[in-house]
C-alpha positions in Angstrom: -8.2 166.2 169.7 -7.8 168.9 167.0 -5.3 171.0 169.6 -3.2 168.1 169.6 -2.8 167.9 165.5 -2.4 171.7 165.1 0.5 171.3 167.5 1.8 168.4 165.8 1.9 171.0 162.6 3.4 174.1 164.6 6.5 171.3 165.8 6.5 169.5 162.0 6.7 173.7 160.9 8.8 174.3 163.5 11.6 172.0 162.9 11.0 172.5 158.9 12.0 176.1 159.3 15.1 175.7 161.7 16.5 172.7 159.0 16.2 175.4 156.2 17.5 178.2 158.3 20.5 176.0 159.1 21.0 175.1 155.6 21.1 178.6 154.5 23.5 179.5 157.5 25.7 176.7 155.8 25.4 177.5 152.4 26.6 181.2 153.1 29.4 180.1 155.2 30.8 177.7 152.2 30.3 180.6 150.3 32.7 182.5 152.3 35.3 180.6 153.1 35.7 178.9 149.7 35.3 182.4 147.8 35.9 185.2 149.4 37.5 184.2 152.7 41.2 182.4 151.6 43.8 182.8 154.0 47.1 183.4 153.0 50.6 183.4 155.0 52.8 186.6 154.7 56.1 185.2 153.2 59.3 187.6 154.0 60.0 190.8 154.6 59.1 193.0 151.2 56.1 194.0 152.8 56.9 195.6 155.7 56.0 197.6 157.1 52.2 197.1 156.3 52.8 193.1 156.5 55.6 191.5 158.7 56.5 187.7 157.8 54.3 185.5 159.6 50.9 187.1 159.4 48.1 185.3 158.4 45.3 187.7 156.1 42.3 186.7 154.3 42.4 186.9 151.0 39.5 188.5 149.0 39.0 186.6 145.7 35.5 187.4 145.0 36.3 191.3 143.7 38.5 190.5 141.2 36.1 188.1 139.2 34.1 191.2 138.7 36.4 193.8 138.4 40.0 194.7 138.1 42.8 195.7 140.7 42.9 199.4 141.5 46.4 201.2 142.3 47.4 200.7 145.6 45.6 197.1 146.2 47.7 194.8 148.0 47.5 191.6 146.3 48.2 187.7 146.2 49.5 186.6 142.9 51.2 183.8 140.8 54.7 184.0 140.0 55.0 182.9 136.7 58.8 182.0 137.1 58.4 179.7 140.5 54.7 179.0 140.0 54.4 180.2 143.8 52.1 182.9 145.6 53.6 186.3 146.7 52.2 189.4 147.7 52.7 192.6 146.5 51.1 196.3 146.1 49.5 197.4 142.8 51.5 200.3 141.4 51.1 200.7 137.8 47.5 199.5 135.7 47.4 197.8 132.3 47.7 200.8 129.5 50.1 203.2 131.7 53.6 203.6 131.1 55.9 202.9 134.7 60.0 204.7 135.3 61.4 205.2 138.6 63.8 207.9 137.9 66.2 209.1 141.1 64.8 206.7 143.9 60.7 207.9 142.2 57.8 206.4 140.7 56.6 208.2 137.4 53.4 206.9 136.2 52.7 208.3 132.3 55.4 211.1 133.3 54.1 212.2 136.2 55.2 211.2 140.0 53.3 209.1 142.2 53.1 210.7 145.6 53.3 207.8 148.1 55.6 208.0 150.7 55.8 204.0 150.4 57.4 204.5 147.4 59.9 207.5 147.8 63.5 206.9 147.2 63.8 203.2 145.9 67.6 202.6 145.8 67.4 199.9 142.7 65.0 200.7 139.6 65.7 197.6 137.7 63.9 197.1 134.3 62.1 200.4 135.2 65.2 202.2 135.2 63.8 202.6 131.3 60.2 203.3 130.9 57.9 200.0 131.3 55.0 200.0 128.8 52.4 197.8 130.5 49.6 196.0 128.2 46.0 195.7 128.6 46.1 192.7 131.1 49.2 193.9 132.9 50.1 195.5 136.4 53.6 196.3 137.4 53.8 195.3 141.7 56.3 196.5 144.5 56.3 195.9 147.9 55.9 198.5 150.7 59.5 197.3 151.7 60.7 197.8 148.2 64.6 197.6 149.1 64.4 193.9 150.2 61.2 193.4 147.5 61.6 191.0 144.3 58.9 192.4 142.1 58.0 193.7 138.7 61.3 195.5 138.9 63.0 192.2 138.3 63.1 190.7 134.9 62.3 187.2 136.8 59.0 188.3 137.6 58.2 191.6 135.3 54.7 192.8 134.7 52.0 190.5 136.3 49.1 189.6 134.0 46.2 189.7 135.4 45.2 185.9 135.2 48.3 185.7 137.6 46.3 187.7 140.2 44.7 185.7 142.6 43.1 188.4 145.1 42.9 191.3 146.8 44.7 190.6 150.7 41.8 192.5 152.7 42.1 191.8 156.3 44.7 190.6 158.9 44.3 187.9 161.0 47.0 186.9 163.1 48.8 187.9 165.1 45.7 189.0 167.3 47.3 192.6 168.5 47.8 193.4 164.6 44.2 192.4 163.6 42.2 194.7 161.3 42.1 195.4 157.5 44.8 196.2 155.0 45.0 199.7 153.1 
């Protein structure tokens, strides 16, 4: 008889186990999809050719609540003009002083050497130099001829409250999968 009541335990254990395990497994996942694994539709052509219109990437949100954009993170923010989400490359941080001179990107006088970024027909506001503040980043896109971006008084220097996330990882379409540098 006492076989039978240590197996009874070993099941009850069993199943105990398994319920937390799942519950875990669940818990993680929420934590991933509601933080860290947004999706996000690719909207246009100013990001080509790194994003074409149509692809679906995740959208990293987690990163930002403990640190700030870097240069060269491609990112979801709020437009403060239309209230909608765009996506756009970090070019300039908050303190650094932004002029595209002759098709260029200076940042604090000196050129950025990105060959995303070499000769941009239409400067904009940065035709002068753009002084950006402590919470600020100035975005273009990859596809900065057909890009409205901080170069446009519309949507000027993003704050970083307006920054939703970092764009990580492709999704869709399957033969583009992978991540996003």
């Amino acid at each position: 008889m006492g076989m039978y009541i240590y197996e009874d335990n070993s099941i009850l254990r069993t199943v105990v186990h398994w319920i937390v395990d799942i519950a875990v497994v669940i818990s993680f996942a929420w934590f991933l999809v509601f933080g860290y694994l947004n999706q996000t539709i690719v909207n246009g052509h100013s990001m080509m050719p790194t994003l074409e219109a149509g692809d679906m990437c995740l959208v990293d949100r987690i990163s930002y609540s403990v640190g700030d954009p870097k240069r060269y993170d491609v990112v979801v923010f709020i437009r403060e003009d239309s209230g909608q989400p765009n996506i756009k490359r970090v070019i300039g941080l908050p303190g650094e002083t932004i002029q595209i001179i002759s098709g260029m990107v200076y940042i604090n006088g000196e050129r950025l050497e990105d060959e995303r970024l070499d000769h941009i027909s239409l400067s904009g506001i940065a035709e002068n130099p753009v002084v950006l503040q402590e919470d600020e980043y100035f975005l273009i896109g990859d596809n900065a001829d057909s890009s409205e971006d901080s170069r446009f008084s519309n949507i000027g220097n993003v704050r970083r409250d307006n920054i939703r996330g970092k764009i990580w990882f492709r999704i869709s379409p399957f033969e583009d999968i992978g991540f996003i540098g």
